[in-house]
Backbone and ligand atoms as CSV (ligand in chain L), in Angstrom:
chain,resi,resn,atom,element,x,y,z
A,1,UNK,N,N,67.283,120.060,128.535
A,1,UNK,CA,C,68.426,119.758,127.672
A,1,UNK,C,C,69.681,119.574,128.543
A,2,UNK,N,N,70.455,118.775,128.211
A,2,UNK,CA,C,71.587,118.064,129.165
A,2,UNK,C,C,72.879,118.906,128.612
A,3,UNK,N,N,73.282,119.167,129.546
A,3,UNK,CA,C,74.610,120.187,129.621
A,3,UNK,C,C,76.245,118.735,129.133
A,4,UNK,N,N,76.541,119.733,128.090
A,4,UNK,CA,C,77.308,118.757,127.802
A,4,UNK,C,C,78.820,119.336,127.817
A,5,UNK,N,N,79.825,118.799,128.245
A,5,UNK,CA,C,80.905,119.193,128.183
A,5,UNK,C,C,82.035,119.186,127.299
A,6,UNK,N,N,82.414,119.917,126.645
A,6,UNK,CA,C,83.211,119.974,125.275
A,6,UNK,C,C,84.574,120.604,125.495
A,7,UNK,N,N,85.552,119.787,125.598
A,7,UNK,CA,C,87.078,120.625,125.557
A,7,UNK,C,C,87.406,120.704,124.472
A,8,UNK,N,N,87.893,121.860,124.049
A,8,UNK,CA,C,88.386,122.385,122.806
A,8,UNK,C,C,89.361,123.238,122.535
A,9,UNK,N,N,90.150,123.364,121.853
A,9,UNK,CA,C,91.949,123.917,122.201
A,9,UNK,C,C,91.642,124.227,123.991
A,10,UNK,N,N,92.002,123.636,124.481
A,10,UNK,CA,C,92.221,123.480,125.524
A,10,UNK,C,C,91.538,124.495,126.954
A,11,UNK,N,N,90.257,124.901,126.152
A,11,UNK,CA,C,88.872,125.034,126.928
A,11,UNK,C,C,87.887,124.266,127.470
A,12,UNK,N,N,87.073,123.987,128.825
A,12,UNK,CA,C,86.252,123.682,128.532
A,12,UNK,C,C,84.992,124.052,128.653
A,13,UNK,N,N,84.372,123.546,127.531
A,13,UNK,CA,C,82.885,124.454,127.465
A,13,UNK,C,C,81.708,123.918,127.845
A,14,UNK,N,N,81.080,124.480,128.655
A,14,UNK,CA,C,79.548,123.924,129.450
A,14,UNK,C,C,78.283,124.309,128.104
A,15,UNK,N,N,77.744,123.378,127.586
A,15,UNK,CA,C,76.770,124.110,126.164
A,15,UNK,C,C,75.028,123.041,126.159
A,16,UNK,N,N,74.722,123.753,126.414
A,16,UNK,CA,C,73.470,122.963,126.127
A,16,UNK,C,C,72.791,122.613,124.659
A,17,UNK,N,N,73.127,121.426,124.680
A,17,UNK,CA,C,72.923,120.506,123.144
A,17,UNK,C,C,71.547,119.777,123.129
A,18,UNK,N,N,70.924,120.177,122.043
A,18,UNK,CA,C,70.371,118.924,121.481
A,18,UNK,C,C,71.184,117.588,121.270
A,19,UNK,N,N,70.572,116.139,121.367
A,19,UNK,CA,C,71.613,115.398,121.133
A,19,UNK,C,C,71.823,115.050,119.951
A,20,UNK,N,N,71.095,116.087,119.013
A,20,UNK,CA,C,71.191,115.692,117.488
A,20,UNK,C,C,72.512,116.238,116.627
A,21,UNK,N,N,72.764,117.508,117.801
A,21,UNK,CA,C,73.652,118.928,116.827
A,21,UNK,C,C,75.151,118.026,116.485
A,22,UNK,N,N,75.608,118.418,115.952
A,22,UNK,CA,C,76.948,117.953,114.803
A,22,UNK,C,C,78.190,119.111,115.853
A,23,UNK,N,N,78.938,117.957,115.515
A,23,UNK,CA,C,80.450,118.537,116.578
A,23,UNK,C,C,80.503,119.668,115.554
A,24,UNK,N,N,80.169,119.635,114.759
A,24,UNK,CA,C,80.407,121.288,113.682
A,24,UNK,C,C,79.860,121.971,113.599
A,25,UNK,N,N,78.667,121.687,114.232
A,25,UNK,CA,C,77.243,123.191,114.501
A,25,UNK,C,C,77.774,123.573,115.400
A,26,UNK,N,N,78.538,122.841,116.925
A,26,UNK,CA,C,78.473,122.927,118.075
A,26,UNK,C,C,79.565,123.783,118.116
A,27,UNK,N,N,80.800,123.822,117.341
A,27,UNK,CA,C,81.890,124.556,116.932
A,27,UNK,C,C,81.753,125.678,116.277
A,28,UNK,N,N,80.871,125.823,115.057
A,28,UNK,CA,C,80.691,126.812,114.528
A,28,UNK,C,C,79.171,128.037,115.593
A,29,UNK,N,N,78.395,127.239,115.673
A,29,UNK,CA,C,77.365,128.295,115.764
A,29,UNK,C,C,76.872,128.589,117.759
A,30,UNK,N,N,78.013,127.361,118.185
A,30,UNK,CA,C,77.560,127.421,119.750
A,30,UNK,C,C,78.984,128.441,120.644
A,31,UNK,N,N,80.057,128.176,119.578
A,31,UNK,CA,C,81.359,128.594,120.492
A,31,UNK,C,C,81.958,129.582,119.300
A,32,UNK,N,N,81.565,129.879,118.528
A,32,UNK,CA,C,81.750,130.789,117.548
A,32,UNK,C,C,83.278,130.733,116.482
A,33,UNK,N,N,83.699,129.463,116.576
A,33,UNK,CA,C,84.664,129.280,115.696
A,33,UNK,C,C,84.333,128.532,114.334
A,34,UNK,N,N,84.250,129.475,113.971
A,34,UNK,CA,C,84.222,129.749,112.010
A,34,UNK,C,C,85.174,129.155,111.239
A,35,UNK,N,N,86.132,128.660,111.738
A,35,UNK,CA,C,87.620,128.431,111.047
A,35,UNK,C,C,87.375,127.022,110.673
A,36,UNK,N,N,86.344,126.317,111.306
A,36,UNK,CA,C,86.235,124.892,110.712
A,36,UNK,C,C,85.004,124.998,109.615
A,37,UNK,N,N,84.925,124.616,108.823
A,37,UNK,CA,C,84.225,125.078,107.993
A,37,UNK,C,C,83.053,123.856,107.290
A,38,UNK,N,N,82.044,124.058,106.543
A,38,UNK,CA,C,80.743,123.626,106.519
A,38,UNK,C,C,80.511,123.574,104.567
A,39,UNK,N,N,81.481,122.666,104.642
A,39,UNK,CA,C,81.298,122.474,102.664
A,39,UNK,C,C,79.784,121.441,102.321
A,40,UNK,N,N,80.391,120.284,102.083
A,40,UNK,CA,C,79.143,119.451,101.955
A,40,UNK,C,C,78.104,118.988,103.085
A,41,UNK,N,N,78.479,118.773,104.248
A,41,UNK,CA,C,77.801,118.543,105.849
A,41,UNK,C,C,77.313,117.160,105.190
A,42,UNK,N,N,77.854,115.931,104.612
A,42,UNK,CA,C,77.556,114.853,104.477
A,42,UNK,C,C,78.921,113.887,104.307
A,43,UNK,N,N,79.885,114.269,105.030
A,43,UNK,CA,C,81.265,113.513,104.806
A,43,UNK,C,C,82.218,113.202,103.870
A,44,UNK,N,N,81.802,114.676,102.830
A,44,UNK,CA,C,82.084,113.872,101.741
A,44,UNK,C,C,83.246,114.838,101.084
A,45,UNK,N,N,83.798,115.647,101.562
A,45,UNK,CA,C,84.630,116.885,101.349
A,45,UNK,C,C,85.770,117.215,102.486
A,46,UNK,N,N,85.292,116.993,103.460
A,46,UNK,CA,C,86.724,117.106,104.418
A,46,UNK,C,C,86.769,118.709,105.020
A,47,UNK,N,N,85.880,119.855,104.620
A,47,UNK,CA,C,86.426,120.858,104.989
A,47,UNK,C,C,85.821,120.696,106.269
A,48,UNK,N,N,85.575,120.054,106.727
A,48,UNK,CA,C,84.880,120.467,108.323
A,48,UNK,C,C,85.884,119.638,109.304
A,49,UNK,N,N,87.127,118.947,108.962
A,49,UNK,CA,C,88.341,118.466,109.629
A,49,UNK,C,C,88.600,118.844,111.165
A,50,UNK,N,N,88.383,117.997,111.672
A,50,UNK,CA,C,89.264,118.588,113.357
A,50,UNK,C,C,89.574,117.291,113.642
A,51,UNK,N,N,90.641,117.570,114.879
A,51,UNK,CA,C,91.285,116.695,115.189
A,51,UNK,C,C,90.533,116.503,116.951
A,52,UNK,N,N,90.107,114.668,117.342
A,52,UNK,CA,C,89.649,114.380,118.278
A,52,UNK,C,C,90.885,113.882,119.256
A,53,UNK,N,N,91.588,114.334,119.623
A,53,UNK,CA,C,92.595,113.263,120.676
A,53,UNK,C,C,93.653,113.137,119.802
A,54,UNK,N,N,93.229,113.823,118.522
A,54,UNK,CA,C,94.954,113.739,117.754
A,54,UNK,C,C,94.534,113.093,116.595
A,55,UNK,N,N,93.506,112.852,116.736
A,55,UNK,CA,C,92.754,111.883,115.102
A,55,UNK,C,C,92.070,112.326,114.627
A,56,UNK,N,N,91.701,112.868,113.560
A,56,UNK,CA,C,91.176,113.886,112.441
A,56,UNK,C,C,90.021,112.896,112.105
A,57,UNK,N,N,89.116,113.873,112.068
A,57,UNK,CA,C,87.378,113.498,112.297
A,57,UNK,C,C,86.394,114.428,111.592
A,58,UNK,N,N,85.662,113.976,110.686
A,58,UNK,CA,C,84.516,115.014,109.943
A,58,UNK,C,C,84.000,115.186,110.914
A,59,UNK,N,N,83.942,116.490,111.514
A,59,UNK,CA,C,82.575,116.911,112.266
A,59,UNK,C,C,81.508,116.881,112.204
A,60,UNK,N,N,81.199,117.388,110.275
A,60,UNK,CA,C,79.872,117.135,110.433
A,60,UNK,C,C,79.589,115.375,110.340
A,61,UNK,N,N,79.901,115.088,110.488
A,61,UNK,CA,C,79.292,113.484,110.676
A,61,UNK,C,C,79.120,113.307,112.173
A,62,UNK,N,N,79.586,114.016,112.964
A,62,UNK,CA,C,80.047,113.466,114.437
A,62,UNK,C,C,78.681,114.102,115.923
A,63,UNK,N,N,78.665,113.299,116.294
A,63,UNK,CA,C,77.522,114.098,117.220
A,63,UNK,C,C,78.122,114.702,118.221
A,64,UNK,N,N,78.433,116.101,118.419
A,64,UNK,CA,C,78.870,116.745,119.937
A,64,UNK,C,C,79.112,116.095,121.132
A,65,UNK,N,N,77.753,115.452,121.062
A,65,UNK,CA,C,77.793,114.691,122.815
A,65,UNK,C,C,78.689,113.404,122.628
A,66,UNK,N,N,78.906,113.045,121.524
A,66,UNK,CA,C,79.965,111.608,121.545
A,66,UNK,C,C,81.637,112.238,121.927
A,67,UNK,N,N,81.449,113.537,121.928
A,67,UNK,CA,C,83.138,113.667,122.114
A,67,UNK,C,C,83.217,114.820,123.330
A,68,UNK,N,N,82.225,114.411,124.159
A,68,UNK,CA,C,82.585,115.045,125.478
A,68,UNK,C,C,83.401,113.879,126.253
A,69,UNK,N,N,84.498,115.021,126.923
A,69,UNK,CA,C,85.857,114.312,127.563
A,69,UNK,C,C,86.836,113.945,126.301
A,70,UNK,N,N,86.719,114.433,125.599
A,70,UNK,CA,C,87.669,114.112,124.131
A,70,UNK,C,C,88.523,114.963,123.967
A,71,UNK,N,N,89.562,115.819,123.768
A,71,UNK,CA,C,90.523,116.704,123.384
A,71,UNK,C,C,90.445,117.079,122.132
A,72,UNK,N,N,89.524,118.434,121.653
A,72,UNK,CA,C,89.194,118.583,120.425
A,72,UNK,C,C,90.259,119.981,119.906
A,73,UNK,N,N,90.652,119.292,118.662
A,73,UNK,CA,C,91.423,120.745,118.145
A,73,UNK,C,C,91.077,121.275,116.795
A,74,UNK,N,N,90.819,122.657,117.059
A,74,UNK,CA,C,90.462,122.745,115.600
A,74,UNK,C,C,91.546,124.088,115.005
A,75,UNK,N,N,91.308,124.568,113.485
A,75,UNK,CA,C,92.513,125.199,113.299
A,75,UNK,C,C,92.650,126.732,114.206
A,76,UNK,N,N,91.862,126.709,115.116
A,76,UNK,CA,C,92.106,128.055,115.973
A,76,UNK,C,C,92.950,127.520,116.848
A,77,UNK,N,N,93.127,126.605,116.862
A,77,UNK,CA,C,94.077,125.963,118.431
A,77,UNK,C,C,95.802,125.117,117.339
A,78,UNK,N,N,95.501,125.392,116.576
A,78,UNK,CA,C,97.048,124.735,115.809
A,78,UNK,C,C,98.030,125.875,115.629
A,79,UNK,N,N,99.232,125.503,115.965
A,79,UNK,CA,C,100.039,126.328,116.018
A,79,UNK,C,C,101.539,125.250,115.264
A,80,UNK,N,N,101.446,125.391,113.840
A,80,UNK,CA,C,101.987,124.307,113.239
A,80,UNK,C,C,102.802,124.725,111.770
A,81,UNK,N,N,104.107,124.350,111.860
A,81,UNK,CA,C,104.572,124.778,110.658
A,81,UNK,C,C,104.073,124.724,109.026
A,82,UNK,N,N,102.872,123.588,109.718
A,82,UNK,CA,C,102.110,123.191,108.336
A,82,UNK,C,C,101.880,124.386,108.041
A,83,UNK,N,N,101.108,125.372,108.526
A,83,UNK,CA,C,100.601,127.050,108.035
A,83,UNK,C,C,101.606,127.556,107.226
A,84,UNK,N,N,102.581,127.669,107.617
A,84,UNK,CA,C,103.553,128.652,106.887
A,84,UNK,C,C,104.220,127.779,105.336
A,85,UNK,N,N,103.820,126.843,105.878
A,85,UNK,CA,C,104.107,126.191,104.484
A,85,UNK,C,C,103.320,125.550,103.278
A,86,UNK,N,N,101.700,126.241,103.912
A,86,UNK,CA,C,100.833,126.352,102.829
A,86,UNK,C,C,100.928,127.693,102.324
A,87,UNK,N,N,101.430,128.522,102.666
A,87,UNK,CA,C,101.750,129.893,102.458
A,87,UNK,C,C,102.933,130.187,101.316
A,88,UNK,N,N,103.697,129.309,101.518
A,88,UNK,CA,C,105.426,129.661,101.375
A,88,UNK,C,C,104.865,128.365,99.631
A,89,UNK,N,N,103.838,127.485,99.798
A,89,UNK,CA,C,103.863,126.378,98.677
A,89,UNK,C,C,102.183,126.877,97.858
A,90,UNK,N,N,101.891,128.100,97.883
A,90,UNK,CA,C,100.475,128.669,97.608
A,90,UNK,C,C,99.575,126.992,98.014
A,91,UNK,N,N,99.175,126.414,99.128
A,91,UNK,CA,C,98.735,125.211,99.245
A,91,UNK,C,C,97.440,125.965,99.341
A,92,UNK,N,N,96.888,126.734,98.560
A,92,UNK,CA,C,94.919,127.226,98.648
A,92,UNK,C,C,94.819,128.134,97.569
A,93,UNK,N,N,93.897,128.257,97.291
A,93,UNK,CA,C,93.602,129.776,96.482
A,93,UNK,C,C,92.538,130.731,97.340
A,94,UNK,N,N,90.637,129.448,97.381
A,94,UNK,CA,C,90.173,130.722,97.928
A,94,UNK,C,C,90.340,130.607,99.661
A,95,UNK,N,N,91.029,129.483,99.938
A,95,UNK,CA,C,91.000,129.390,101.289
A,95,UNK,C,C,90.469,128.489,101.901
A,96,UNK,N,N,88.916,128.065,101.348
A,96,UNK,CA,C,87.926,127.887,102.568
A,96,UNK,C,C,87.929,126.278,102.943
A,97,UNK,N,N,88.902,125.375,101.802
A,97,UNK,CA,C,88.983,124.235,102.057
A,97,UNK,C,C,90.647,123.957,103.038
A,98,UNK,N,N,90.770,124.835,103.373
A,98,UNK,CA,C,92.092,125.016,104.047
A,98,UNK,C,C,92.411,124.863,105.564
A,99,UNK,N,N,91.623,125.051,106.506
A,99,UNK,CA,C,91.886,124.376,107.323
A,99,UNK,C,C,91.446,122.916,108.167
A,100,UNK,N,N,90.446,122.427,106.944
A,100,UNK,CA,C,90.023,121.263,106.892
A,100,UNK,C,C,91.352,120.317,106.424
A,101,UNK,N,N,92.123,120.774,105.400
A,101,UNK,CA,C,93.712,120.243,104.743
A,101,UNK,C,C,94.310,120.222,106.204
A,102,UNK,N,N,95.050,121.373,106.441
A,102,UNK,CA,C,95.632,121.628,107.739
A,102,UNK,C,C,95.615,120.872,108.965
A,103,UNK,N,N,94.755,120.593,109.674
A,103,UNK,CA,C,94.064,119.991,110.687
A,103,UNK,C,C,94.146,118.613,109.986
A,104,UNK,N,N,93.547,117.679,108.746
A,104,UNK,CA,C,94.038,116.506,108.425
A,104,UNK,C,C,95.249,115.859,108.468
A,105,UNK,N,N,95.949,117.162,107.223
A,105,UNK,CA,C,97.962,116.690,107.411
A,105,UNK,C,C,98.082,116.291,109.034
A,106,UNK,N,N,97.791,117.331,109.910
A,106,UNK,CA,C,98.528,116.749,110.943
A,106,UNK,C,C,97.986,115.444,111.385
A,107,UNK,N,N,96.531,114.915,111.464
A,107,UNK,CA,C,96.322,114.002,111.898
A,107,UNK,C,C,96.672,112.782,110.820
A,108,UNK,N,N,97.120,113.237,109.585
A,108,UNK,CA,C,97.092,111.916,108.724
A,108,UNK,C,C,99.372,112.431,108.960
A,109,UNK,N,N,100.068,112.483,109.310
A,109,UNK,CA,C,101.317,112.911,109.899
A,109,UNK,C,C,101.403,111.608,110.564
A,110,UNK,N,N,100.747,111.929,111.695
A,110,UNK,CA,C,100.638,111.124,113.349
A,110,UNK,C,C,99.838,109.606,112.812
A,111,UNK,N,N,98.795,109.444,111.748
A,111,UNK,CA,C,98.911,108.539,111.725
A,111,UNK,C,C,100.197,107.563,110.962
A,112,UNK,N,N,101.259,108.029,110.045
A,112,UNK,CA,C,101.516,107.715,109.245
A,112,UNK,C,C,102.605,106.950,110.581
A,113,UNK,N,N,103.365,107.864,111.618
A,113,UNK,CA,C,103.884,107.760,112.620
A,113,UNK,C,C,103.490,106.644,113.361
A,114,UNK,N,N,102.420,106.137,113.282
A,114,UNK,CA,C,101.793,105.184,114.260
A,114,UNK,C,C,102.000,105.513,115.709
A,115,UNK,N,N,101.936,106.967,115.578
A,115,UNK,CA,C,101.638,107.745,117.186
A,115,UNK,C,C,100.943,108.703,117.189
A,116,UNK,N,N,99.740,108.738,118.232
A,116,UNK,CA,C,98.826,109.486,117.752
A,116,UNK,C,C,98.964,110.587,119.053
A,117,UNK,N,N,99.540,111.756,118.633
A,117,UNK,CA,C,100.357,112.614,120.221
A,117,UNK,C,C,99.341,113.059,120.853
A,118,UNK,N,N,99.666,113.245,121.839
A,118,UNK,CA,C,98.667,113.939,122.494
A,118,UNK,C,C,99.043,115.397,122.641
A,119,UNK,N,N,99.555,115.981,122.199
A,119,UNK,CA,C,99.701,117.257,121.838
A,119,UNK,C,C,99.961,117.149,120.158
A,120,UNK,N,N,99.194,118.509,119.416
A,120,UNK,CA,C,98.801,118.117,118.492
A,120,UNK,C,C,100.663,118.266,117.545
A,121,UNK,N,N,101.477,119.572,118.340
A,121,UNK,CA,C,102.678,119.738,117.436
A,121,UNK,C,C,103.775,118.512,117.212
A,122,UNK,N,N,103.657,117.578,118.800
A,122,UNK,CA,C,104.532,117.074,119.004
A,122,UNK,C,C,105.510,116.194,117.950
A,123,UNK,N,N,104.416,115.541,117.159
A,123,UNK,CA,C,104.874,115.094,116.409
A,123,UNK,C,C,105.951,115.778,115.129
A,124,UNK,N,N,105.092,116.664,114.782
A,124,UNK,CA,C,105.730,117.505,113.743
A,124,UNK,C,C,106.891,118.040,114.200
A,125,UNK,N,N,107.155,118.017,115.018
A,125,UNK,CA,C,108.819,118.529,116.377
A,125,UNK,C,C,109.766,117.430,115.673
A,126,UNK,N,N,109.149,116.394,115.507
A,126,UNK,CA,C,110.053,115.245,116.164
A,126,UNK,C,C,110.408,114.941,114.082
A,127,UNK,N,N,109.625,115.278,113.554
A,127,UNK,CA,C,109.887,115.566,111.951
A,127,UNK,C,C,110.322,113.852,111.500
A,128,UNK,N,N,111.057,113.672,110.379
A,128,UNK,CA,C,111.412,113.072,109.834
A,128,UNK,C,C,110.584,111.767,109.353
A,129,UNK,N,N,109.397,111.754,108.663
A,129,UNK,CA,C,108.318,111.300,108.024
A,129,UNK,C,C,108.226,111.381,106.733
A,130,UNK,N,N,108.550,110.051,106.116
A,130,UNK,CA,C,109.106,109.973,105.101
A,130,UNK,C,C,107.618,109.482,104.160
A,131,UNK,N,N,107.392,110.223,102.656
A,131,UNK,CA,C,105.997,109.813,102.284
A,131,UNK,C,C,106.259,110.449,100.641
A,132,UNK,N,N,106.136,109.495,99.989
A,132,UNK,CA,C,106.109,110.147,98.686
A,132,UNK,C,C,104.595,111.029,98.220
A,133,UNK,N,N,104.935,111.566,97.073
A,133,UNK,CA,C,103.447,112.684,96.850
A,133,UNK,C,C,102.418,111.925,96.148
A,134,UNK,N,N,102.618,110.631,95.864
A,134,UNK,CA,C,101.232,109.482,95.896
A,134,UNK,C,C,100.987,109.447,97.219
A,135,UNK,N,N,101.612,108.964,98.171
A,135,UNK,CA,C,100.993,108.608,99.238
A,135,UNK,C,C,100.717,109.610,99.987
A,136,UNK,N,N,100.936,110.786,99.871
A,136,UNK,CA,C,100.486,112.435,100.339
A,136,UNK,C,C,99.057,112.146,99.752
A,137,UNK,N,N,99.070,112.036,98.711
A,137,UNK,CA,C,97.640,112.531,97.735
A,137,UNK,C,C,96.793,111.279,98.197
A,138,UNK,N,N,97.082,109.890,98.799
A,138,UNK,CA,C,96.303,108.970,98.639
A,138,UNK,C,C,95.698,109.187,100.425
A,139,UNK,N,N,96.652,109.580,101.011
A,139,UNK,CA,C,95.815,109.847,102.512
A,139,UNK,C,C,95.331,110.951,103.112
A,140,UNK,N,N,95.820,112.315,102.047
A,140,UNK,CA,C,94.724,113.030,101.975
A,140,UNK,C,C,93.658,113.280,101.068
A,141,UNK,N,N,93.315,112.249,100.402
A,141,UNK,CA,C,92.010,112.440,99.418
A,141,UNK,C,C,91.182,112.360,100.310
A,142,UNK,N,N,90.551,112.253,100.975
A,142,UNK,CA,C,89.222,112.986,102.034
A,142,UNK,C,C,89.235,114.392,102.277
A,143,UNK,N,N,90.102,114.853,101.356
A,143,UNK,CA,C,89.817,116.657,101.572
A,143,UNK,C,C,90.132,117.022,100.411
A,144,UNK,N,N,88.750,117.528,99.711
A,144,UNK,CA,C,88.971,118.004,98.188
A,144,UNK,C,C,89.445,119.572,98.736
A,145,UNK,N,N,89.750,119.964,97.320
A,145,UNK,CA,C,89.892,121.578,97.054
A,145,UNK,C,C,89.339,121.646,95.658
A,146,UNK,N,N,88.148,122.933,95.505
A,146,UNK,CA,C,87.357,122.799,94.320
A,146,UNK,C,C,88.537,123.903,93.506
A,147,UNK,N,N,89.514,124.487,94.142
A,147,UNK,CA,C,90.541,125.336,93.324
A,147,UNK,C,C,91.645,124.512,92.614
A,148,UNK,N,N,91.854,123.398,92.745
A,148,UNK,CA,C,92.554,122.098,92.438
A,148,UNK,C,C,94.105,122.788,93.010
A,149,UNK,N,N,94.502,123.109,94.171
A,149,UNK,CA,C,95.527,123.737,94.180
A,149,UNK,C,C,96.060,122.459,95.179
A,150,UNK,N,N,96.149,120.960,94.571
A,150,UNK,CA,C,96.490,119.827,95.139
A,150,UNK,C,C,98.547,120.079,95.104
A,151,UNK,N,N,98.936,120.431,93.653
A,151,UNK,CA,C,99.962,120.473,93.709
A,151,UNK,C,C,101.328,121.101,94.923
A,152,UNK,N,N,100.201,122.370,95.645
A,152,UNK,CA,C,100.179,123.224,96.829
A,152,UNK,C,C,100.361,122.637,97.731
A,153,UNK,N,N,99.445,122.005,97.825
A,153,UNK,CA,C,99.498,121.377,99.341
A,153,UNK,C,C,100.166,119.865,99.465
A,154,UNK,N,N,100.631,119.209,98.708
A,154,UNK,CA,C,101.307,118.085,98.873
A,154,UNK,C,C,102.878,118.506,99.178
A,155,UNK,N,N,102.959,119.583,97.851
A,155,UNK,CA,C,104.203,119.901,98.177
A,155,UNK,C,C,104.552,121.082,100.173
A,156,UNK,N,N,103.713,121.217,100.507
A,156,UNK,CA,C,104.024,121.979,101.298
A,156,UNK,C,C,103.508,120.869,102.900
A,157,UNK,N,N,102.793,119.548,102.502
A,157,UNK,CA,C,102.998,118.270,103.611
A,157,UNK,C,C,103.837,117.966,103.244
A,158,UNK,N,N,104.792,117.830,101.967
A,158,UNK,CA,C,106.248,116.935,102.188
A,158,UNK,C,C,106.880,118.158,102.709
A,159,UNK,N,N,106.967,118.929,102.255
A,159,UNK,CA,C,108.091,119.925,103.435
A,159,UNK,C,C,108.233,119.912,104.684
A,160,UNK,N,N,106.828,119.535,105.431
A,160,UNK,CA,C,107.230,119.824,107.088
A,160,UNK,C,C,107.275,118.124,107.408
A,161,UNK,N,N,106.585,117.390,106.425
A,161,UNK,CA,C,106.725,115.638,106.509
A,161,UNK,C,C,108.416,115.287,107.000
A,162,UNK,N,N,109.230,115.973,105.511
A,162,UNK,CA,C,110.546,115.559,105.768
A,162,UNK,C,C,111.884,116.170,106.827
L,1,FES,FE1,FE,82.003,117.648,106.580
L,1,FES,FE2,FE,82.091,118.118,103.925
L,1,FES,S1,S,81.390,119.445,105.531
L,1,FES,S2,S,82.906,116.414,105.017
């Protein structure tokens, strides 16, 4: 089995992969971060969100070995006002679709920016991203919440948006 190399918040990890395993097995069950999470594992829910190079990517769709040499972040490595303002806007109830949200906003942020940072805060520094709560809701619909606590979290991406 071929040793594959995986940087991740700004580790990198030597892991021996099948070349079948999912950037989200490889996250969850090889390097022990739990925080990305495993809803539908068919692309179709969003909670398994990380960001590749700054661009927000279903894991489970993604094969491990395609994103060696890639800059992977997931919500153990974000350090982002978005948090406090899913907090401060109740943007969750039971949680577990939450840092799949998190990890998107920022990459759907940076895309809206048409700059995709290479550090994941930078953008959100630089603020002033202007987006009404249709177009909140229309570029994050790839991440349900079965608690419908949508009202939460739009309002708490236009807060750090504007
Ligand atoms: Fe990946 Fe649902 S677990 S989209």
């Amino acid at each position: 089995m071929p040793a594959v190399l995986l940087r991740v918040n700004g580790t990198t990890h030597e892991l021996d992969l099948e070349p079948q395993v999912s950037l989200l097995d490889a996250l969850r069950e090889h390097l022990g971060l739990t925080g990305t999470k495993k809803g539908c594992d068919q692309g179709a829910c969003g909670a398994c969100t990380v960001l590749a190079d700054g661009v927000r990517v279903n894991a489970c769709l993604a094969l491990a070995v395609q994103y060696e040499g890639r800059e992977i972040t997931t919500i153990e490595g974000v350090a982002s006002p978005l948090q406090a303002a899913f907090v401060a806007h109740d943007g969750f109830q039971c949680g577990y679709c939450t840092s799949g949200q998190i990890c998107s906003a920022i990459g759907m942020l940076a895309e809206h920016g048409d700059d995709v940072p290479s550090a994941v805060t930078e953008h959100l520094a630089a603020g002033g991203v202007e987006l009404t709560d249709a177009e909140i809701r229309e570029r994050m619909s790839g991440n349900l919440c079965r608690c419908g606590a949508y009202n939460g979290i739009v309002a708490a991406i236009k807060e750090v948006a504007g």
